[in-house]
Every structure is written in structure tokens, then in C-alpha cells.
N, C-alpha and C positions, 0 to 999 in steps of 0.2 A: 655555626652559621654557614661555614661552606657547606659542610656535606649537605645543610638541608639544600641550600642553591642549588647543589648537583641533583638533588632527587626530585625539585623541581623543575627543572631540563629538562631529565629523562621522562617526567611525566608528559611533560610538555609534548618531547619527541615522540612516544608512545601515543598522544590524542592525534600530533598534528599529521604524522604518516599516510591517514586516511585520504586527508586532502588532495593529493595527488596520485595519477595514475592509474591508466584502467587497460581492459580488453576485452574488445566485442567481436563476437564470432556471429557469421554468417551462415543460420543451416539448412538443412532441407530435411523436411517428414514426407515420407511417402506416407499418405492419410489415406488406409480402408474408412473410414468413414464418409470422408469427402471424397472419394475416387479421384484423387489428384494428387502432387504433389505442392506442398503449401511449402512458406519461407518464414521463418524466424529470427531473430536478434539476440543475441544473448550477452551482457554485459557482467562481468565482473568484478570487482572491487580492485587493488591491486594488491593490498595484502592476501588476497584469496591464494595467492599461489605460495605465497611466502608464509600463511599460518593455515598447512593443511590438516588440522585437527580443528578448523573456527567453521560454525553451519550457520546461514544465513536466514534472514526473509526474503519473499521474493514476490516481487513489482507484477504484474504482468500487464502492460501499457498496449491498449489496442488502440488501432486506424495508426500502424507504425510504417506503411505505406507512406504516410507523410513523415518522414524520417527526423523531423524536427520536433516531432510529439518526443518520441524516443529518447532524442539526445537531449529536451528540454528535463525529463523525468529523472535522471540518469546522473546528470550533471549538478543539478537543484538537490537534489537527495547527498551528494560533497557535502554543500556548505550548511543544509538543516539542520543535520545531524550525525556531523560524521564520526561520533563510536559507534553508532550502529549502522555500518555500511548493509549494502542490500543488494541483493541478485537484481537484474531488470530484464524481462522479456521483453522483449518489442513483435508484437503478433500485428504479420502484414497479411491484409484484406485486397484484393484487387476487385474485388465488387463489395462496398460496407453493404449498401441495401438488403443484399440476398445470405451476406453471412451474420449482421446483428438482427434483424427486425424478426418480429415473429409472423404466423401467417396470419395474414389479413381477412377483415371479413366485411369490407365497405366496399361497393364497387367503386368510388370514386378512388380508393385507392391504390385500384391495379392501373389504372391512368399515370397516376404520381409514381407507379415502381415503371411502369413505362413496358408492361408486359414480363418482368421479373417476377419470379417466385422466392419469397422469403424463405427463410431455414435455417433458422436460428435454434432450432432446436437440434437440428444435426450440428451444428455451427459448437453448442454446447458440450452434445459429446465429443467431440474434436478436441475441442480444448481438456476438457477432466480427462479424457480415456488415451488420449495419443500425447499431447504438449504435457500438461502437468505431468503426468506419468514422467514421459522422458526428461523433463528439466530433474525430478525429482530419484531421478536412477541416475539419473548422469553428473548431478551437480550436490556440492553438500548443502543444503535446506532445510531449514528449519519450519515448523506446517504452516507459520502465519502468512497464509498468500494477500497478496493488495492488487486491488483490481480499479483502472485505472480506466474512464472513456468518456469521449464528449461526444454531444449529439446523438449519433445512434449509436455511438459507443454505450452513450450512458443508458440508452433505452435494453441494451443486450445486457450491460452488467447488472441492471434492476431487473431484470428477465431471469436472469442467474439467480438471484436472490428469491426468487418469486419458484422458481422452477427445482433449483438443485441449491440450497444455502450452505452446503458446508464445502462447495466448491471453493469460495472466497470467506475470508474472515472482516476483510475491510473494504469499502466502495468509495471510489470517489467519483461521481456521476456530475460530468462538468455542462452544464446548460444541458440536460436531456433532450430527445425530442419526442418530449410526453404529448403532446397532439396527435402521433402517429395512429391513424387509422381510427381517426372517432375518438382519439383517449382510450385506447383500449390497455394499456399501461395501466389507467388510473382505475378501470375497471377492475384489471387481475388484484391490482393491490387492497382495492378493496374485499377483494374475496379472499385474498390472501390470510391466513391465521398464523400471525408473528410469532404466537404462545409458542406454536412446534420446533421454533429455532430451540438447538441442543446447548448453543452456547452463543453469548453475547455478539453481535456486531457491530462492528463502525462502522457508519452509512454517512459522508460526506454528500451535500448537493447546493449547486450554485447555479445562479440565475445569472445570466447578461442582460444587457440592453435589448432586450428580443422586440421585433415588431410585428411578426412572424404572427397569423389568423391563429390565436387559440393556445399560441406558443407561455406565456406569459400563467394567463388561467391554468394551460397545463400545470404544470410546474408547481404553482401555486394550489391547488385541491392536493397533490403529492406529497407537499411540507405540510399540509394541514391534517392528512394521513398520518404519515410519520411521528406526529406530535401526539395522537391520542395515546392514552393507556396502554393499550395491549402495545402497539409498537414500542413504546417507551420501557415495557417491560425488558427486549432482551434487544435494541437497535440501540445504541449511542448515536445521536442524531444532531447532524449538525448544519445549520444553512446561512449560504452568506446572497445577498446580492449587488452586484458590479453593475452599477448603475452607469459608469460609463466607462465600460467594454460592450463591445460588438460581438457579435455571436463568434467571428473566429480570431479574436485578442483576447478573449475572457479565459484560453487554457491556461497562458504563464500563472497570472497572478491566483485564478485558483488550483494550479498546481502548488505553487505555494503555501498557500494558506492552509489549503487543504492534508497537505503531509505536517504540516504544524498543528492542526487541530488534532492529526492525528496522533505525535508525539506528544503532545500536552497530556490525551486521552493515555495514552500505555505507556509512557516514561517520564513525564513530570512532576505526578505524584510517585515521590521517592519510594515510599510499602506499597505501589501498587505495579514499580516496575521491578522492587526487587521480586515481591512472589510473582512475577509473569517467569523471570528467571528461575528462579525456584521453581515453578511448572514443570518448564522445558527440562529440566533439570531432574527432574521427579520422575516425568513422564515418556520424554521425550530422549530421554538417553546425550541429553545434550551437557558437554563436560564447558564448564566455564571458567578461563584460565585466570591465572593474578595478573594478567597485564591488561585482559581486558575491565579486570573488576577495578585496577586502576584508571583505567580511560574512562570508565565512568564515571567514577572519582574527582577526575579533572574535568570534565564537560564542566562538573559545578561548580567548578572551582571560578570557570570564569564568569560563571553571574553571581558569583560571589553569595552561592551558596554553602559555605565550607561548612555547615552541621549538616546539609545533605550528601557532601561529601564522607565524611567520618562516618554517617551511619551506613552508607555504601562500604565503606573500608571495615566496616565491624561486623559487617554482614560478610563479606569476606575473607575477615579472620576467622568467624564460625566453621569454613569452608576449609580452608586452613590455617589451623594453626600453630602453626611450626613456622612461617611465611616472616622474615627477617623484617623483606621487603615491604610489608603491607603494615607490621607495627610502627616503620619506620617513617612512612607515610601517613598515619593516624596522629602522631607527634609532632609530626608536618604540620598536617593541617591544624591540628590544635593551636598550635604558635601562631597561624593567621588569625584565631576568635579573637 
């Protein structure tokens, strides 16, 4: 009975490390694309330094100019889910208009940019060809990118989807602003052919309290898109609306929500996040150690899933088996049924 207590500690201490501890670096790209120098954010986990053989996901959280998108992202992603810690870019915009929106084709809305030129499609290769690149030479990463934006954030990261989809794997698009330029959004996506995506997406989208001409309808022809057949064939699609939050209260709680639908989607189903593991693993050249295949072990343990505990653990005996620790652990948890 002691030893198990003792291996219950340690598992305990192996889940709960996560919880604390970070480091954000401040950098600068000289961008040939954008002819400027642009600014980034880059956060850490705090095990990251301390298990340098562990490769991550990673966040990329735009309009980080409000520095508060950033640290909300960052911080929230601790307490969801903390075995699977996660990279966070914060990509700061000092014009959103000219760097998410695409170009326009109403005159009424060179009025509303206010004699701005859109270019978002430069804006895009900026991000694939210069940011991912360097995050992904510079930092250990594993390929599932999440792509994070509100408003015209979220009009850019559906522009990505529509434009380049294997840029991002997952979106979370927080009250769009689908009215832009006539609904020309709802336009692309209608012309859009979902079928081409090579591999499945998660497409997160939330509504506020909008009162905003068109804002509202937007939005709404957008989740009625996403719901037919062919999107449903390769989009996981998921929509909430915040009936009362206001267009800029509405990011916390669908940050939230939205990385939980997204965890439900790729690690709640126990066979559906062991083979994403196995994927990476297959694929991706990504080594998965016994302490983390223990912390996974233990997430379940506290919702007091202990048979998806043990089959995590046997799935890890498979991996090794010679692993003292990981029988020892299976015994464990058995004694909980």
C-alpha cells in the first residue's frame, strides 16, 4: 500500500509540473515579404527546457498587439490541458485591417479601410514562409499548428483555410467579421471545395452579442456552410453562441471553450488520441517517453477514468516492455476499479 501511495505522488508530480512556469521571448523577423521588420512572441512551457527530447503543438494567436489575447491563450491552455503543454506564438499586427483582410471589391469599402490597402494574402505568406518556417527550425514542434483570431483575425484564419489549408490544422475563429466587404468571406466559401482538404480539420466559430449591420447573418449563412455534406466530410465543425458577451468580452470564454472542444475532438476519445500519438510516432519521427505516457495516464485518473487510464498504460507497455514503471502503474490503477 505504501509503494502504491508513493507511485501515486510521483504520478501526481509528473502531471502537476506542467502547471507552473513559463518563458516568453521577444523577437524580430526581418520579413522580405513584408519589406519590414515585424515582431513576435513566443512562449514556452517550462518543462520545455528541462525535457529537451519532448516536440510540441503550436498556438499561433493573432492581433497579439493586444498583449492580453496572448497571455489569455497561453495561460488558459495551463489549466485545460496541462499534459499536453503547447508552443504559443503571439503574431503582432500594428495595422489588423491591411495585414488580415483580403482585397476588397465594394467601393463602400475603401471608405471603411479609410484609404488602406488590404494584403492578406502577402500577410499569409509571411506567416507559412518566414514565422512558421522559423518557429519550426528554431523550436521543437510537432506539425499540428492552431490558429487562433477574433474579428478580422478570424476573417484571416478562414482566408487561410480557403486560400492555403494545410497551413493550419485547427481554427478557432472568435466572432468573425464575415460582413466584410459585402460577405465576400461567405462568398469564397461557398466556392470553396472542402473535398481538396488532404486531411481532416478542426474549424471552431462563435457568435457574440453582435449588433453590428449584417454581423449576426454573417456568421450565421457561414455555420450553415460548414454544416452541409461536403464540409462535414473533412471539417470537424463546431459552433457556440455567447449570447451575452459583446463583441470584445466574447474572446476569454470562447477561448476557452473552444480549446476544450478542441481537446474533446483529438484526446478524449481515449483510441482516437492514442493513434494521433502513434501517428506522430509513425510519421513524424516523434519519440514518446514513459513519463509522459504516464501523465496521460493520470489526467484520467482525475476524472476518474481509470479503464482509460490502464489502456493508456497498455498502450505503453506495447512501446515498452521491459518498463518496471509502467507495470507498476497498471496494478495501480487496477486497485482503483
Amino acid at each position: 500500500m505504501i509503494f502504491k501511495k508513493k507511485l501515486w505522488i510521483i504520478g501526481f508530480l509528473l502531471f502537476s509540473q506542467h502547471l507552473f512556469g513559463q518563458n516568453i521571448e521577444h523577437l524580430k523577423i526581418q520579413s522580405d515579404i513584408l519589406g519590414e521588420e515585424r515582431e513576435i512572441m513566443v512562449y514556452t512551457p517550462r518543462l520545455y527546457e528541462e525535457s529537451p527530447n519532448r516536440k510540441y503543438e503550436v498556438v499561433y494567436v493573432f492581433d497579439a498587439q493586444a498583449r492580453q489575447y496572448f497571455d489569455f491563450v497561453h495561460s488558459s491552455l495551463t489549466f485545460l490541458n496541462p499534459s499536453v503543454p503547447m508552443i504559443v506564438v503571439g503574431i503582432i499586427s500594428e495595422n489588423r485591417d491591411v495585414d488580415f483582410l483580403p482585397k476588397y471589391n465594394l467601393p463602400e469599402t475603401a471608405k471603411f479601410l479609410r484609404g488602406e490597402t488590404p494584403k492578406a494574402d502577402l500577410f499569409i505568406e509571411y506567416i507559412n514562409t518566414e514565422v512558421i518556417q522559423y518557429i519550426e527550425k528554431n523550436y521543437r514542434t510537432l506539425p499540428t499548428r492552431i490558429a487562433v483570431g477574433h474579428s478580422n483575425g478570424g476573417v484571416f484564419i478562414t482566408y487561410c483555410l480557403i486560400e492555403k489549408p494545410e497551413i493550419f490544422d485547427v481554427y478557432l475563429s472568435i466572432s468573425p467579421h464575415l460582413r466584410y466587404d459585402g460577405m465576400q468571406m461567405i462568398k469564397r466559401l461557398k466556392e470553396f471545395a472542402p473535398t481538396s482538404i488532404k486531411e481532416e480539420k478542426f474549424y471552431y466559430m462563435c457568435k457574440g452579442n453582435e449588433s453590428g449591420v449584417n454581423w449576426p447573418e454573417s456568421i450565421n449563412a457561414a455555420k450553415e456552410l460548414f454544416l452541409t455534406r461536403d464540409y462535414q466530410k473533412n471539417i470537424h465543425f463546431i459552433y457556440n453562441d455567447f449570447e451575452n458577451e459583446t463583441h470584445g468580452s466574447v474572446f476569454a470564454p470562447a477561448v476557452l471553450r473552444g480549446f476544450k472542444e478542441y481537446f474533446k475532438y483529438q484526446f478524449y476519445d481515449i483510441d482516437k488520441m492514442i493513434q494521433y500519438y502513434q501517428d506522430l510516432s509513425d510519421n513524424y519521427d516523434y519519440h514518446i517517453n514513459e513519463n509522459i505516457i504516464v501523465e496521460l495516464a493520470f489526467e484520467r485518473s482525475w476524472f476518474n477514468q481509470i479503464e482509460d487510464g490502464i489502456k493508456i498504460l497498455n498502450w505503453g507497455l506495447g512501446k515498452y516492455p521491459d518498463s518496471e514503471a509502467i507495470k507498476n502503474y497498471i496494478e495501480m490503477f487496477k486497485s482503483k476499479l
